[in-house]
N, C-alpha and C positions, 0 to 999 in steps of 0.2 A: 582518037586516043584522048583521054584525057589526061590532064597535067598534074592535080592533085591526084594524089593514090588515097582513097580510102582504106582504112586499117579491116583487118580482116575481120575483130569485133563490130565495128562499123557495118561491113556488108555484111553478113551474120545478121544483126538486129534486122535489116530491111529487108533482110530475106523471107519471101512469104511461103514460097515451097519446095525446093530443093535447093541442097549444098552438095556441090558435087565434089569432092578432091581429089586431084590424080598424084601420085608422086613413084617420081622411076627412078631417084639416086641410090646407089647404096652405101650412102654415108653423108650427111650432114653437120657442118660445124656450126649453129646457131647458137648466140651467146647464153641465149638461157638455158641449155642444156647441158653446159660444160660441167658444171658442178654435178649433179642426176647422173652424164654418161660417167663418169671420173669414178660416184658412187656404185655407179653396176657394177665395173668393170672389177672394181674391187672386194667384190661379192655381193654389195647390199640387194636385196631383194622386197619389192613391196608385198605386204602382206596382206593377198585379198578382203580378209577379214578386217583389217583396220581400215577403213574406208577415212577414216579423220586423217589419216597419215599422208595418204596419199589425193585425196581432193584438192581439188586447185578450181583457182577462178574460170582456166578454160573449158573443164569437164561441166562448170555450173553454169558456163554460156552456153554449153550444150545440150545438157539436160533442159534448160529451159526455151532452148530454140526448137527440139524435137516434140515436147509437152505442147508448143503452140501448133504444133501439126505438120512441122518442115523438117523434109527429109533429107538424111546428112549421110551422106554414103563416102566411104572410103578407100580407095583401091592403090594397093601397095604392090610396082614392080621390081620383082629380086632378081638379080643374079644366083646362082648356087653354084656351088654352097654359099651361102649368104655369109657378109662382112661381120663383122664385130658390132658395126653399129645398127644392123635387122636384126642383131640374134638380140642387141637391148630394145629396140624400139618393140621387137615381138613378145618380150618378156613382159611389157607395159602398157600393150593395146588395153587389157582387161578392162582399164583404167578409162579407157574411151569407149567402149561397148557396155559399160555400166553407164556410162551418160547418154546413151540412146544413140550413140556413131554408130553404123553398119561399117564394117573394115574388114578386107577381104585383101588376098594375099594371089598374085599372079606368077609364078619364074617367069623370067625374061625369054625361055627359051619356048614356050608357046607363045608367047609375042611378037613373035618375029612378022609375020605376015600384017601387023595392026598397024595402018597410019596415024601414028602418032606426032602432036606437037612436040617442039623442041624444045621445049621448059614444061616444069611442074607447074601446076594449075588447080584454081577454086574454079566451077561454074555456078554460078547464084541466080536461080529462076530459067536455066537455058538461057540468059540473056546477059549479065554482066563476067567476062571474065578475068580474075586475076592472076598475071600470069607472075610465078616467082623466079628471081631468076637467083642465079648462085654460080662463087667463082672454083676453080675448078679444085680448091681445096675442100670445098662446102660448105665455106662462109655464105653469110646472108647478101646479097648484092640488091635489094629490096626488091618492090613490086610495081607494076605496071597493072593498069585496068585499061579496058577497052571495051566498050558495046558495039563494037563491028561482027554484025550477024553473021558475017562467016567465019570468023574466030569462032563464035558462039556456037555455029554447027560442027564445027569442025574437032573444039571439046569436045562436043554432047555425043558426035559417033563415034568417036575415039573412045570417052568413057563405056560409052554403054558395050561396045567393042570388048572393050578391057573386063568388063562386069559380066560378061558372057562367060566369061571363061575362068573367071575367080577360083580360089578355094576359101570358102569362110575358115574366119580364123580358128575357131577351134576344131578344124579338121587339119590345118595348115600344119607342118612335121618341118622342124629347121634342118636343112640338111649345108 
C-alpha cells in the first residue's frame, strides 16, 4: 500500500489505457454534489443542447483522456427500484457519455452471484487501484491506492464480470 493517495485527476493523466470505475452505492453524499443533487431534486434539469451549461472541468479530463486513446468504462450497480440519488446520477450520465465515458447500468439483482470487492473502485492500466471508501451515510471517507496484483485482478474480474452483464445506458429504464 502506499501512503500518499494520488488524486483521481492525478491517476487519470498517467493513465495510458484503461480507467476502469465500479460503483455499487445507491446514494452518495459528496460535497461537491450537494448543491447539483439539491438542484435536481428541485426540478432543475440539464439541457442536453446547452453543453456550456453544463461542462465541467471533469467531463474535459475526460474527453481529453479518452482523445489520447484510454478507455474509461463505467459500471453502475442499482438496487430497484432505484434511490432518488440513481434516478439523478441517471438523469446526468448524458454529461459523461459526451466526454467519451462508456457507463452502463447493472440491478443488483443479477449481481448476486458476482465476487465483488467490498468498496467502489478506479482500476487504471489493470495495475493501480483505487479503492474509495465511504461512511455509511455516503459521505466521502477518502481513498486508498494499492498496486498489490491481486487486488488488481481481483477488480479487473470483478469489473469485467459486472460489464458482462451491463444494460447501456440509453437502454437502462429507471424503475
Amino acid at each position: 500500500m502506499q501512503s500518499s493517495v494520488p488524486t483521481i485527476d492525478e491517476l487519470i493523466h498517467g493513465c495510458a489505457h484503461s480507467a476502469l470505475h465500479l460503483e455499487m452505492r445507491d446514494s452518495y453524499a459528496v460535497d461537491y454534489e450537494a448543491g447539483p443533487f439539491a438542484a435536481w431534486r428541485s426540478g432543475f434539469r440539464h439541457d442536453p443542447a446547452d453543453r456550456a451549461s453544463w461542462w465541467r472541468p471533469w467531463l474535459h479530463l475526460m474527453s481529453v483522456t479518452v482523445a489520447r486513446g484510454v478507455v474509461v468504462r463505467r459500471a453502475r450497480i442499482v438496487s430497484e427500484p432505484v434511490s432518488e440519488y440513481i434516478q439523478y446520477e441517471h438523469s446526468g450520465t448524458f454529461t459523461n457519455i459526451a466526454a467519451g465515458e462508456q457507463v452502463q447500468w447493472l440491478p443488483r439483482r443479477r449481481a448476486s452471484d458476482i465476487a465483488l470487492p467490498g468498496n467502489d473502485f478506479w482500476l487504471f492500466d489493470n495495475q493501480w487501484v483505487r479503492w474509495n471508501h465511504f461512511a455509511g451515510d455516503g459521505s466521502s471517507m477518502g481513498g486508498e491506492i494499492s498496486d498489490d496484483p491481486s487486488a488488481a485482478k481481483l477488480c479487473a474480474e470483478a469489473f469485467e464480470a459486472v460489464w458482462s452483464r451491463v444494460i447501456p445506458h440509453d437502454q437502462y429504464q429507471i424503475h
